[in-house]
C-alpha positions, 0 to 999 in steps of 0.5 A: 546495484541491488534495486530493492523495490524492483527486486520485489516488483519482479518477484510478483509482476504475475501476481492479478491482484495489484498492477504496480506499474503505477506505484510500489508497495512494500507489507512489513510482517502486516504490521507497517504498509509503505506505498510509494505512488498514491494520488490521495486518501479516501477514507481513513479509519482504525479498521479500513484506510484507502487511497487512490492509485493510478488504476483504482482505489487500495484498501487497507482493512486491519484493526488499530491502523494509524496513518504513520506518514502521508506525503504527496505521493507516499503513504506509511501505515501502522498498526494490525494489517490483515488485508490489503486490496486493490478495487 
């Protein structure tokens, strides 16, 4: 059976910017962000929404951003995202 969130985990496991062994997240087109994971927000803003994962803080930084869906432990963002970094 097709995993889609493993297919992508596999496919940037070597990437140093995010550890996601703790938590999935998926960037449609830098204009939807979905995370599966989080453990809170930190702040949130039009141009920078963060939370926290299990290693660190995200930041998301991008212009019109609207928190879409915040679950206990999913986040759905919308809007212009530029940047997305884990601290």
């Amino acid at each position: 059976m097709f995993n889609f969130l493993g297919e992508i985990k596999d496919n940037i496991k070597n990437s140093k910017n995010f550890d996601l062994d703790s938590f999935n997240i998926i960037n449609v087109s830098g204009r939807l962000l979905y995370v599966e994971g989080h453990l809170g927000l930190v702040s949130l803003s039009k141009e920078l929404i963060s939370f926290k994962v299990k290693k660190g803080v995200i930041m998301v930084e991008g212009s019109d951003m609207i928190l879409a869906e915040l679950s206990e432990n999913t986040i759905k963002i919308c809007g212009s995202i530029n940047k997305v970094e884990q601290i």
